[in-house]
C-alpha positions in Angstrom: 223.5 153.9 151.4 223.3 151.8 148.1 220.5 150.2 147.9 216.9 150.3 145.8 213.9 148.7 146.1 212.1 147.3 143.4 208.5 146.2 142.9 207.7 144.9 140.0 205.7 141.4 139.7 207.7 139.8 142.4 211.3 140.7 140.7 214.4 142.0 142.5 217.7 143.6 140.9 220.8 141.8 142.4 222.4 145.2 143.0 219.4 146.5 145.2 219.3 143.3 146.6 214.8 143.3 146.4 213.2 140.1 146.4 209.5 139.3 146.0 209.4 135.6 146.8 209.0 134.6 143.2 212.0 133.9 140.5 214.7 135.8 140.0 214.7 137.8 136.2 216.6 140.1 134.2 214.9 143.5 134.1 215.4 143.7 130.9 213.5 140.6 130.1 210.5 142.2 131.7 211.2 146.0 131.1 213.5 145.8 127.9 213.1 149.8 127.5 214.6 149.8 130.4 218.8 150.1 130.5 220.4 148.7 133.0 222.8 151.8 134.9 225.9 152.0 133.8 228.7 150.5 135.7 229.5 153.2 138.9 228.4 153.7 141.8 224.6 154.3 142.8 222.4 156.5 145.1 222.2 154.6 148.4 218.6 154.8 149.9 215.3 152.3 150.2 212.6 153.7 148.0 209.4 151.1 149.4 206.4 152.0 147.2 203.2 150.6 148.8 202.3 147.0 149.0 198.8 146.2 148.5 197.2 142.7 149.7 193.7 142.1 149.3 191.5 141.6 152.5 190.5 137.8 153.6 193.6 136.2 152.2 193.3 132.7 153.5 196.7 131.3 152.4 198.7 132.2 155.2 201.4 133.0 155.9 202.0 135.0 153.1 204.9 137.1 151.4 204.7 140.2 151.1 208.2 141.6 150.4 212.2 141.6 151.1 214.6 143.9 151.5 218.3 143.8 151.6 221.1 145.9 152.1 224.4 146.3 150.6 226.4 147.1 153.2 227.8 143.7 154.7 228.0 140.3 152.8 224.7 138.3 153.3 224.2 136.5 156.4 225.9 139.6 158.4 222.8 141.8 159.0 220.1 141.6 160.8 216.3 143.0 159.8 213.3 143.9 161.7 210.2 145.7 161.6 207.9 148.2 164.2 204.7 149.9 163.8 200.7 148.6 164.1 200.2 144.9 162.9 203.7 143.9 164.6 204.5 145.2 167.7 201.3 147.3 168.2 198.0 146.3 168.0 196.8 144.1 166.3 200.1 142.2 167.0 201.1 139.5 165.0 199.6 140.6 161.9 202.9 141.0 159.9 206.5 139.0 160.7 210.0 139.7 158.8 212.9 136.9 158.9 215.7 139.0 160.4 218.6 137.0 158.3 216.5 137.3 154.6 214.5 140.6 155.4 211.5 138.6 153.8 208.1 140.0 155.0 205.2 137.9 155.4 201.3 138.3 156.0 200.8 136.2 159.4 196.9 136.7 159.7 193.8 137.3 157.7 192.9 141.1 157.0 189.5 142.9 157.1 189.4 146.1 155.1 186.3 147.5 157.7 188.7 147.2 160.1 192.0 148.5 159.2 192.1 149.6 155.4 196.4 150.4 155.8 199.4 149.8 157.9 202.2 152.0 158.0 205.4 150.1 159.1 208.9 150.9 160.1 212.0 148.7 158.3 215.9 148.6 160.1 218.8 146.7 158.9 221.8 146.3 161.7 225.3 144.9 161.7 225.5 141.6 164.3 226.9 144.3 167.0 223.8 145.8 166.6 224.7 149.0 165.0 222.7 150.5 162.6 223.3 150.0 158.7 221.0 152.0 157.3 218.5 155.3 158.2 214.9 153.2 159.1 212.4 153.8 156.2 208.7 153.6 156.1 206.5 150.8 154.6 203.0 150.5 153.8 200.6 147.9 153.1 197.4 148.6 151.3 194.2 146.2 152.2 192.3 145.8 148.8 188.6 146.1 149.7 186.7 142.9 148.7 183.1 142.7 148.1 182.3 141.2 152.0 179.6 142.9 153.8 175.8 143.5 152.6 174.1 146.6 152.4 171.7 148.0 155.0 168.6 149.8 155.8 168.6 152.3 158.6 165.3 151.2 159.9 163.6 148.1 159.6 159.9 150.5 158.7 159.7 153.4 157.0 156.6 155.5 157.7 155.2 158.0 155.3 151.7 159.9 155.2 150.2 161.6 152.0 146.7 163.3 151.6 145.0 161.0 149.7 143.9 162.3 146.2 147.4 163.7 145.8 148.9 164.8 142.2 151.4 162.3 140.8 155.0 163.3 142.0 154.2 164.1 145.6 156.9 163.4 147.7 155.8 160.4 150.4 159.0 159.6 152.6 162.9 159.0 151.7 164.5 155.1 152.5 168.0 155.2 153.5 170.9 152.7 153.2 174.3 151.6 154.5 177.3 149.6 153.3 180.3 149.1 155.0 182.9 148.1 152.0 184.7 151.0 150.1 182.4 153.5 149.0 185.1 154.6 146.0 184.3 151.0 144.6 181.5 149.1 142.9 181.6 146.9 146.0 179.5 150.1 148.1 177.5 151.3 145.1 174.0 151.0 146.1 170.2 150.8 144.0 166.9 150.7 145.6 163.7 149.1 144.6 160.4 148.5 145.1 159.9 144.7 144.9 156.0 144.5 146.1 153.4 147.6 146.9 149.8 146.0 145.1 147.9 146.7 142.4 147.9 149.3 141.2 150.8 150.8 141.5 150.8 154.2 143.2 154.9 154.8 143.8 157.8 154.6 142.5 161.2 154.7 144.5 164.3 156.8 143.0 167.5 153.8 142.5 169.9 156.6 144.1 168.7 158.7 146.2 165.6 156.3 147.9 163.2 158.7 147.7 159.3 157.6 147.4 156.9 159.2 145.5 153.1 158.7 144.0 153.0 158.7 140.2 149.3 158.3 139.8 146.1 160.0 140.8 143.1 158.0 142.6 144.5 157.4 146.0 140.9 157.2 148.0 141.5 156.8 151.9 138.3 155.8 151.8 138.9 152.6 149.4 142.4 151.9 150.7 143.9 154.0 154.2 147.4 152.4 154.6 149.8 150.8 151.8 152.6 148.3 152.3 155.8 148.6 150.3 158.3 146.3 150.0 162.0 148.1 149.7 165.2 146.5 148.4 168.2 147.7 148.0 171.4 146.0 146.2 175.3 147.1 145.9 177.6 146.7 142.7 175.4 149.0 141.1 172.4 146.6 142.0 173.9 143.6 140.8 175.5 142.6 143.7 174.5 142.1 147.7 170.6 143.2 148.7 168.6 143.6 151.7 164.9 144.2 152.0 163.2 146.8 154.4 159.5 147.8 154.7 157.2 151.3 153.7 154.3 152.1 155.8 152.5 155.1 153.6 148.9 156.1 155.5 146.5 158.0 153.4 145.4 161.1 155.2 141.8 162.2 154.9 140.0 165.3 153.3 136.4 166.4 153.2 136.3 164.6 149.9 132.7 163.0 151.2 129.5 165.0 152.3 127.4 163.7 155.3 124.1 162.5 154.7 120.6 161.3 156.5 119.8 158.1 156.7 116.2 158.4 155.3 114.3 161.5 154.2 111.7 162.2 156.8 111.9 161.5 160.8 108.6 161.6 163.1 108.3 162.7 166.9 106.9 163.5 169.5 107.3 165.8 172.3 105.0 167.1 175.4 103.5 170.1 176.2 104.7 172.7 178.8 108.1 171.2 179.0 111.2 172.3 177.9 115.0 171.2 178.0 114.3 167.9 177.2 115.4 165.4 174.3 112.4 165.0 171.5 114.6 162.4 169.3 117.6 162.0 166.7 118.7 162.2 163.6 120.9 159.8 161.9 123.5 160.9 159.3 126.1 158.6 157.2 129.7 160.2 156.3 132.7 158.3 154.9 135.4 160.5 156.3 137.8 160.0 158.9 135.5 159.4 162.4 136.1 162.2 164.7 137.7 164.3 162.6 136.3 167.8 161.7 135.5 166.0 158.1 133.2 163.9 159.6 131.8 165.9 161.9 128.2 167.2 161.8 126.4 170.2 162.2 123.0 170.5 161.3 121.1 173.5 160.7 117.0 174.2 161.2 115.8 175.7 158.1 112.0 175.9 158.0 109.6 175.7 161.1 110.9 177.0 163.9 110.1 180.8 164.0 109.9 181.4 167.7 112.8 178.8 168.2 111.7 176.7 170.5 113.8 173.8 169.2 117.0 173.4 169.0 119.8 170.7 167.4 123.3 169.5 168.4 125.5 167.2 167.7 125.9 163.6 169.3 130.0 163.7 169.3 130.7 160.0 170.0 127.5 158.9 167.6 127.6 162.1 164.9 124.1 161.7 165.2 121.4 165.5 165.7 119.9 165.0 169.0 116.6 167.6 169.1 115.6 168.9 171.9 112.3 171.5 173.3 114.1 174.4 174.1 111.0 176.7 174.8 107.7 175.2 176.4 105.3 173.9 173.5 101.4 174.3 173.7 99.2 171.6 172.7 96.3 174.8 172.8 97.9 176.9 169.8 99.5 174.4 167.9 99.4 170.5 167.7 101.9 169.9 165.1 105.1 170.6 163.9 107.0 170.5 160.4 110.8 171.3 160.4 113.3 171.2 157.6 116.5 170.5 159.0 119.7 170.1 156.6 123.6 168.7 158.1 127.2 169.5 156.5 130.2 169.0 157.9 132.4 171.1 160.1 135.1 171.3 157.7 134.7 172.9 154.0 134.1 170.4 151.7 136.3 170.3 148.9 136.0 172.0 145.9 136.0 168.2 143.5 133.8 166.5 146.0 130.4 166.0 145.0 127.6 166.7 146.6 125.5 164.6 149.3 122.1 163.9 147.7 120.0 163.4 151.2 121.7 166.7 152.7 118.4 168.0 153.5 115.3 165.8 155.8 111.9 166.7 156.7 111.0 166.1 160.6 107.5 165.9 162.1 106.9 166.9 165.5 103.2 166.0 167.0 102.8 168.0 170.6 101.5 165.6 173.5 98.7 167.2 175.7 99.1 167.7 179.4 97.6 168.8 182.4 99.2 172.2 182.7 99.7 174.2 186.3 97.1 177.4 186.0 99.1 180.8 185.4 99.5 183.9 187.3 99.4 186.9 184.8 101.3 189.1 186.7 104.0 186.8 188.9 105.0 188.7 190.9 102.8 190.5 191.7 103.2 193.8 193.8 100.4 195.9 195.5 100.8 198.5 198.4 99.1 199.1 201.6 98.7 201.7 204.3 100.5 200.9 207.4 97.5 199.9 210.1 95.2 198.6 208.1 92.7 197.3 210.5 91.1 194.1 209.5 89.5 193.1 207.1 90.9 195.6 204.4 90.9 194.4 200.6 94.9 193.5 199.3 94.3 192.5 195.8 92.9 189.8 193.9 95.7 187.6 192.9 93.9 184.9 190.5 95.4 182.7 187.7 94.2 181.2 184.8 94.4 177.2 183.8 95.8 176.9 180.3 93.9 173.6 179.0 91.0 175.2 177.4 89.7 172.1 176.4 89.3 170.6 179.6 87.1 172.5 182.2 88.6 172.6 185.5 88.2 174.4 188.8 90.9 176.5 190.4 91.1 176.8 194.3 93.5 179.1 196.1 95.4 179.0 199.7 98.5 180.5 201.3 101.9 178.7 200.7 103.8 181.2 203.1 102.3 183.8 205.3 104.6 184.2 207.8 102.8 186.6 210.5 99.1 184.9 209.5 98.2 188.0 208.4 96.3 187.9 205.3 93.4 185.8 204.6 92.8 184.1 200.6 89.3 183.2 200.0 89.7 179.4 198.2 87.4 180.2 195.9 88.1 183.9 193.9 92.0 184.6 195.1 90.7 187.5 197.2 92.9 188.4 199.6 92.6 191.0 202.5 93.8 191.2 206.0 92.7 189.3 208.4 94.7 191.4 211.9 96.6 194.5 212.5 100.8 194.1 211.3 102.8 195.0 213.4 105.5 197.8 212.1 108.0 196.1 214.3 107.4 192.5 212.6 111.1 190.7 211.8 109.3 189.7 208.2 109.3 192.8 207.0 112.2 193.8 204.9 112.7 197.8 203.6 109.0 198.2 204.4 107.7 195.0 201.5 106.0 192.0 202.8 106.2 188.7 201.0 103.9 186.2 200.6 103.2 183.4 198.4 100.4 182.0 197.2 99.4 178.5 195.4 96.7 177.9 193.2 95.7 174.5 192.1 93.5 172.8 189.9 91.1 169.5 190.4 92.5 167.5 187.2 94.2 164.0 187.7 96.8 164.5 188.8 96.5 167.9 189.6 98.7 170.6 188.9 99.7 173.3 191.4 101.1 177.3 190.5 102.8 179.1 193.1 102.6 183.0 192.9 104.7 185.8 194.9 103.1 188.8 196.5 104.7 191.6 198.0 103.0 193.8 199.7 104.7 197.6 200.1 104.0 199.0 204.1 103.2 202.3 203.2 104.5 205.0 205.9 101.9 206.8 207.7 102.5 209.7 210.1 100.5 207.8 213.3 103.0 209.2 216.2 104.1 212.6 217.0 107.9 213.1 218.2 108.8 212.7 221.5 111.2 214.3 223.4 114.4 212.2 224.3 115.6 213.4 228.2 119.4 214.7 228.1 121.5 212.5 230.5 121.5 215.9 232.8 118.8 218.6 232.9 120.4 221.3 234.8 121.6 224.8 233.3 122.9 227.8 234.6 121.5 230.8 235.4 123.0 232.9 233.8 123.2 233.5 230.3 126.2 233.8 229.1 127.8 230.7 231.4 127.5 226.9 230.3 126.6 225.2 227.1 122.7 225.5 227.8 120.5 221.9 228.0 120.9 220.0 224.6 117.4 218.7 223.6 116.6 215.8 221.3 113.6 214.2 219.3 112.6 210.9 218.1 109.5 209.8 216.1 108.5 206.1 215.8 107.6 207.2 211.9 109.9 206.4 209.4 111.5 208.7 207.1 109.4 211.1 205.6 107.1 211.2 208.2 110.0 212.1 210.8 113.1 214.7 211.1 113.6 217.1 210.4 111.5 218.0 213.7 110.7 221.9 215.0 111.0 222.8 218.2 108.8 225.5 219.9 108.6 226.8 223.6 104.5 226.5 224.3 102.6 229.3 222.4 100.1 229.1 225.3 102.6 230.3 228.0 103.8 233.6 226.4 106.3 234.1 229.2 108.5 231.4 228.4 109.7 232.7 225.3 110.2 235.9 227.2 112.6 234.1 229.5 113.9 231.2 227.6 115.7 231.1 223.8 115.3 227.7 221.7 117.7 227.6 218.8 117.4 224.7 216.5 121.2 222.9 216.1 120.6 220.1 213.4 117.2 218.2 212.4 116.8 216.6 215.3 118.3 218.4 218.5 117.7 221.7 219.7 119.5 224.1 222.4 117.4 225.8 225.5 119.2 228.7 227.0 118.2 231.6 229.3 117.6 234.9 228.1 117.9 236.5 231.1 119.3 235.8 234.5 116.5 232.8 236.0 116.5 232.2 240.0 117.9 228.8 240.9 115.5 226.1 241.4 113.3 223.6 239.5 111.5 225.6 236.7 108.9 223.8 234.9 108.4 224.4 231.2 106.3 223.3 228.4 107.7 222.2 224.6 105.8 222.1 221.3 107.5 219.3 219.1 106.4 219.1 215.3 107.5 216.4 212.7 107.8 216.7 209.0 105.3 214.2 208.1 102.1 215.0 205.7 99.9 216.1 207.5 102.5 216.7 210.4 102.4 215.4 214.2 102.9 217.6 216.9 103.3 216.9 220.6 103.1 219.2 223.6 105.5 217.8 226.5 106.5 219.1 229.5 110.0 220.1 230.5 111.5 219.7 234.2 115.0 222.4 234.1 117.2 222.7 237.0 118.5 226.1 236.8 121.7 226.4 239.4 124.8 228.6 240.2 127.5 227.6 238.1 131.6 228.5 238.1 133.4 230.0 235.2 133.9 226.4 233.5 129.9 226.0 233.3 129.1 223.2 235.7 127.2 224.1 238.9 128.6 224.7 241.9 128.2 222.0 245.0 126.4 224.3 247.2 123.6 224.2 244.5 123.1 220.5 244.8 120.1 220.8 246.8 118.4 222.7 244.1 119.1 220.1 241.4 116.0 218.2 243.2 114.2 218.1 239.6 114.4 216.3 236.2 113.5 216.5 232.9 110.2 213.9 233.2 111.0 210.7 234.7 109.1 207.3 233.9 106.5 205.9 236.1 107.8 202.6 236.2 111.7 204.4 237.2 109.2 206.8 239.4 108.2 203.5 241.4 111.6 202.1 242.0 113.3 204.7 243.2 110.4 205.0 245.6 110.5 201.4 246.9 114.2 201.7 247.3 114.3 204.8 249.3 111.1 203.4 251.4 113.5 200.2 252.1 116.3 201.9 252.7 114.0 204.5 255.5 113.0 201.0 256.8 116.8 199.5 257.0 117.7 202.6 259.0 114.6 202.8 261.6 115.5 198.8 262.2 119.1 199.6 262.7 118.9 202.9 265.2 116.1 201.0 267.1 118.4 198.0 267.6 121.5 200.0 268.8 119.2 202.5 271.1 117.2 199.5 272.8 119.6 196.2 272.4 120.1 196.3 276.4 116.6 197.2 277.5 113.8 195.0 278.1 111.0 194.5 275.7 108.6 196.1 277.6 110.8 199.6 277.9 108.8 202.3 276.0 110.4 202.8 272.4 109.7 206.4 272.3 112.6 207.2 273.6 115.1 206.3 271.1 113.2 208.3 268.4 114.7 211.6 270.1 118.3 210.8 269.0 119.2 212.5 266.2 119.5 210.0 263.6 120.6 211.6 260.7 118.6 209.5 258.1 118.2 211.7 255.4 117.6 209.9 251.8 117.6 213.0 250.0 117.4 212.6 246.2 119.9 215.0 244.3 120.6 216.6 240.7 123.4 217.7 241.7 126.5 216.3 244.1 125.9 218.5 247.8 127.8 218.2 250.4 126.4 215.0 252.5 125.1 215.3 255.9 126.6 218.5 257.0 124.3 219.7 254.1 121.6 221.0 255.8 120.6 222.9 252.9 118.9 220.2 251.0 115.8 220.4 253.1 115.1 220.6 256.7 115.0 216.9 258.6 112.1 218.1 260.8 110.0 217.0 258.1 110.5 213.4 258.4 110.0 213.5 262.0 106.9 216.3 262.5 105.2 216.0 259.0 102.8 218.4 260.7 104.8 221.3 261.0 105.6 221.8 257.6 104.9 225.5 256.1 102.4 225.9 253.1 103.7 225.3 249.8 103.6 229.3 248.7 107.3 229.7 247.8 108.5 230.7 244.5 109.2 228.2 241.9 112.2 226.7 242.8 112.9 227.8 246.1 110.8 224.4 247.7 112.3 220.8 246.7 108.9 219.0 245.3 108.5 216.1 244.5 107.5 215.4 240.7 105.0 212.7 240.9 102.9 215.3 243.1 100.2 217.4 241.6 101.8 220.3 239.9 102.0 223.0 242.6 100.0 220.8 244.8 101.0 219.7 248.7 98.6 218.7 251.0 99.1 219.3 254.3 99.2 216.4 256.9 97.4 216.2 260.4 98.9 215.7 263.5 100.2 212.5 264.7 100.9 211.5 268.5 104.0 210.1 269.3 103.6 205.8 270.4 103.0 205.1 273.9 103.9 201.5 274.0 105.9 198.8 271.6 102.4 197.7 270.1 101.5 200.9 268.9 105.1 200.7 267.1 104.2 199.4 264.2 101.1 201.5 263.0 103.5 204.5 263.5 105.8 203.1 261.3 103.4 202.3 258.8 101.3 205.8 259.4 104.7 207.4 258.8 105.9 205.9 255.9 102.2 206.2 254.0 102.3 209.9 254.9 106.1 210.0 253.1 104.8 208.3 250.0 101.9 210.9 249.8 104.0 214.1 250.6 105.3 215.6 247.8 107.6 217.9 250.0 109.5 215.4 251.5 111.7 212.7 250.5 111.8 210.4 248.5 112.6 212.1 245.1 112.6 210.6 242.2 116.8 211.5 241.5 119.3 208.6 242.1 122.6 211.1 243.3 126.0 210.5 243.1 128.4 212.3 246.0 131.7 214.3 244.6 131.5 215.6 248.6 130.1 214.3 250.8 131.1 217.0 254.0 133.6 216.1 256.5 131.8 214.2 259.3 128.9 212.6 260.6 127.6 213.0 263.8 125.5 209.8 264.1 127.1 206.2 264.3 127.3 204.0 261.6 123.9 202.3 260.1 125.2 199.1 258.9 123.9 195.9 259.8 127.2 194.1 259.2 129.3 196.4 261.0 126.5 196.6 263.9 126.3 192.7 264.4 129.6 192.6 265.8 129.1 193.4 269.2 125.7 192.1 268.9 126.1 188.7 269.3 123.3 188.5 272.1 120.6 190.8 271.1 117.3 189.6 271.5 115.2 190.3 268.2 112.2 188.0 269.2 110.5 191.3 269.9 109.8 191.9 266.6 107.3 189.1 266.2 104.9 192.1 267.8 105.3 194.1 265.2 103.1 193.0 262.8 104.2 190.1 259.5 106.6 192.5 257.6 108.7 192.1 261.0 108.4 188.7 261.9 110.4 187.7 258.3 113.5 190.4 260.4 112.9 188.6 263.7 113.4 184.7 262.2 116.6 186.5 260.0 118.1 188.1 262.9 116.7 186.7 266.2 118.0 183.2 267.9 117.6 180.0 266.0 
């Protein structure tokens, strides 16, 4: 390819065919060091330097360039162009005429935008064949001066301590512009064009940064500054924009508190404290709220047993003082303090000094009616346990405080809860007025509480309330007792069973109680010939036989000793059941009849067990009378249906026997012929006695004839069951039993009521009305309605 491209002020060389839409010249008229080639034939190739056009051209369109080609005569090739600005976005920008290869400029151009464009050029034959290789062409935008400069914020904030050394560093302003930073047109100068008088920064042209360059910033004269910023291009000479500079001063201790005046007068009452006597008010300059400004005050003279006190009013700044401890009018009417305030923060070291740092404060003391004073509150005493009434407590007096006024104290109980102690009004004597009980709920660990109020006659009057406690002081008033073992049988031998455990108690309370001592009775040598009594722990012991001991009851005596000071001792009888027993220990059921004894039973369990065995021997004689005379008149003689043999033993056991086949437990003849029964001259244990009889005493009874008619019935009843009660050989004992076996049969019919009222639908009970009142209540439950 031939050709050459020429750009020189809008020439072209004929031979490279390179137009510029202006005249045609002679290089050498422009470029006469130039020579024109020789004549021969050249290189063939497009050599396109750039083309620069200057952004916002407005005369439009607008040539650029032309190229040409040497390969077929003019008017026989065809031109175009590709690449962004033509056929790529942004379209249209450039056109070429495809006959003349001239390029033209079709729109305006905007340097921001697009700053180059990089195009392709072709030349073709008509048939559309390619002439030439495509080369590249570029187009320079030349940046114009179009678009201002610009702040990146609207504010700019800055903070500096105030006092600060000329050159501190404040904040940096920053700036934008969008034209070509390699040209004058992006070359940018900051200002300050406003800030006050005087002056107090200076902003660097190039780099925006604010600084102070004098001294005598005072936050308290001036807290926030308002700068005015500008900033220009061309090197300041050309576009500007303005922007603003918020600096805030920040604050120092540079300013000491002081009081308002030099002296403050209150007052404050007597015999109060935690209250609010008055305030102190202070000036500072510094920042509100912040630790410069801040008080804290300081006491400094007149307050040696510190009974006031100053803090600090956070919202206000202002010393609030306050009674801490309880002032008396008595010893001292007046107060002088010196107080002095600073701030919570150090002052700085330049700052001068507060001249009213320091105030005087005087404090005149109200008098009051004060409540009297116990001296010792509480106040604890002791007291034996007993103490019959009338017995001296303590004399629990106060003392009224306001010795110029002359008053009268009186005295009473506040709380008392048992009524037991008695306060004379007058002198705060106090003694007891009844016995204490040691079982009383209000006593806690052996103390007593009371509280008692004393009260004076001023207007209005004034009331102390003092605590009493009152210790309970153990005495050793009871001896022990012995506590009966579930079972008091043993065996008879000595080397069988676990022997009879025996226990104590002692209504005393510790020391007066266990450990306790047991002791077979010193006045019945033979026991401890017979019987061993090893102690176990403080409070139990263990009775055993020495030697082998005949079955039977066996009666012994026990000396019981606490450990109280002096001790308590207690002589008790011991009811033992010695039986037969098996290998394991427990007695054998053929000894159940000897079990008849205890170890002592209580009168009150002593009368129920009677009652209940007399209404049970009632029950029966109703029931066997009613199934032996239900058919016979009411007339027929009643005597005969005592002969059957009724087997109504109640027989009262230790001991599980073997029921009514158990003849053993005592002969039944007894119930029916009280009269023959043989003098009580066994040996211990052999007779079955009962134990609310005399010891070793029976009385024998008289002879009783046998009722001749129903009327006589009832006295024979009654006779009978009065000579039961007062025998102590017969039943009933004092033992509720309970049967393991209770033989294999009975030979008398049953004794229920229920059971017999089912084939007794017609028996006539109307006779019982005879019988006396305690059958007529049977007669209306039994007889026809």
């Amino acid at each position: 390819m031939d050709a050459a491209l020429l750009l020189t002020l809008g020439l072209f060389a004929q031979s490279l065919g390179l137009s510029w839409g202006v005249p045609q010249l002679r290089l050498s008229t422009l470029y006469p060091w130039h020579q024109p080639p020789a004549l021969g034939r050249v290189r063939r190739a497009w050599v396109i330097p750039p083309i620069s056009v200057s952004e916002n051209h407005k005369r439009l369109p607008y040539p650029l360039v032309q190229i040409k080609s040497d390969k077929q005569q003019l008017g026989s090739v065809i031109y175009s162009i590709q690449g962004p600005g033509v056929d790529e976005e942004p379209q249209g920008v450039f056109f070429i005429d495809k006959f003349s290869g001239k390029v033209f400029l079709n729109k305006m151009l905007d340097r921001e935008k697009t700053d180059r464009f990089r195009l392709r050029a072709f030349a073709l034959d008509l048939g559309g064949s390619t002439l030439e290789d495509p080369t590249d062409l570029e187009i320079v935008v030349v940046d114009q001066n179009d678009n201002r400069p610009a702040f990146l914020q609207e504010m700019f904030m800055g903070h500096v301590l105030e006092g600060a050394a000329p050159g501190t560093f404040v904040t940096r302003a920053e700036a934008t512009d969008a034209d070509d930073p390699e040209t004058d047109n992006a070359a940018l100068r900051f200002s300050i064009l406003e800030q006050g008088s005087p002056e107090f920064f200076s902003i660097d042209e190039h780099t925006g940064e604010i600084r102070t360059v004098q001294v005598g910033l005072d936050r308290e004269v001036v807290a926030v500054y308002n700068l005015t910023l500008q900033v220009a291009d061309m090197s300041g000479d050309g576009l500007t924009a303005t922007a603003s500079a918020i600096i805030s001063l920040d604050d120092i201790n540079d300013n000491a508190p002081e009081f308002t005046k030099d002296e403050f007068f209150m007052e404050a009452m007597e015999a109060v404290s935690g209250v609010d006597v008055g305030r102190l008010q202070v000036e500072d300059r510094d920042l509100p709220g912040s630790p410069n400004w801040m008080a804290r005050f300081t006491i400094l003279e007149g307050n040696p047993d510190g009974q006031f006190a100053i803090r600090t009013d956070p919202k206000t700044n202002e010393g609030v003082l306050s009674v801490v401890k309880p002032l008396d009018y008595e010893s001292q009417e007046r107060y002088e303090l010196r107080v002095s305030v600073q701030n919570e923060a150090a002052l700085q070291a330049a700052a001068p000094r507060a001249q009213h740092g320091q105030a005087r404060i005087s404090v005149w003391v109200q008098d009051t009616n004060e409540a009297p004073m116990f001296p010792e509150n509480p106040l604890r005493t002791s007291l034996a346990e007993g103490a019959p009434p009338g017995t001296p407590v303590v004399t629990f007096s106060a003392r009224d405080p306001d010795t110029q006024q002359l008053q009268r104290i009186s005295y009473s109980k506040d709380y008392d809860p048992e009524d037991w102690l008695h306060v004379d009004g007058a002198t705060g004597r106090i003694q007891t007025q009844r016995v204490l009980s040691p079982a009383s709920p209000f006593l806690k660990d052996g103390w007593y509480r009371a509280i008692i109020l004393a009260l004076d006659d001023a207007f209005p009057p004034s009331t102390a309330t003092g605590t009493l406690s009152i210790e309970i002081l153990e005495v050793n008033d009871h001896a022990p007792a012995l506590a009966l073992p579930p079972t008091s049988s043993l065996c008879s031998e000595p080397d069988q069973g676990p022997g009879l455990l025996l226990g104590a108690t002692d209504e005393d309370l510790p020391p007066h109680g266990a450990p306790f001592h047991f002791q077979l009775s010193p006045r019945v040598p033979e026991l401890s010939r017979n019987w061993s009594l090893s102690q176990i722990n403080v409070s139990h012991a263990r009775l055993r036989p020495r030697y082998h001991i005949p079955e039977g009851l066996h009666r012994l005596s026990l000396l019981l000793r606490d450990s109280g000071q002096p001790p308590q001792q207690r002589e008790q009888p011991l009811n033992v059941t010695v039986c037969r027993c098996g290998p394991d220990g427990t007695c054998l059921p053929g000894a159940a009849a000897l079990l008849a004894g205890g170890a002592g039973v209580s009168l009150g369990a002593l009368v129920i067990v009677l009652s209940s065995a007399l209404l049970l021997l009632l029950l029966v004689l109703l029931a066997a009378l009613r199934e032996r005379f239900r058919r016979q008149t009411r007339d027929k003689s009643m005597l005969h249906g005592l002969q059957d043999d009724l087997r109504d033993n109640i027989l009262n056991y230790d001991e599980q026997g073997g029921g009514e086949e158990d003849q053993d437990a005592y002969d039944i003849n007894q119930l029916r012929h009280p009269t023959e029964l043989t003098p009580l001259n066994l040996p211990l244990g052999t007779p079955s006695l009962r134990r609310d009889a005399p010891f070793g005493y029976v009385r024998r009874q008289p002879h009783r004839a046998l009722p001749t008619s129903p009327a006589d019935m009832a006295n024979f009843i009654s006779d009978g069951l009065e000579a039961a009660d007062n025998d102590p050989s017969v039943p009933p004992y004092d033992t509720a039993l309970i049967y393991d076996y209770e033989g294999d049969g009975s030979v008398a019919g049953t004794l229920s009521s229920i059971l017999s009222s089912l084939g007794d639908e017609d028996q006539d009970y109307d006779y019982l009305q005879d019988w006396g009142p305690r059958f007529a209540r049977l007669a209306d439950m039994y007889g026809n309605p």
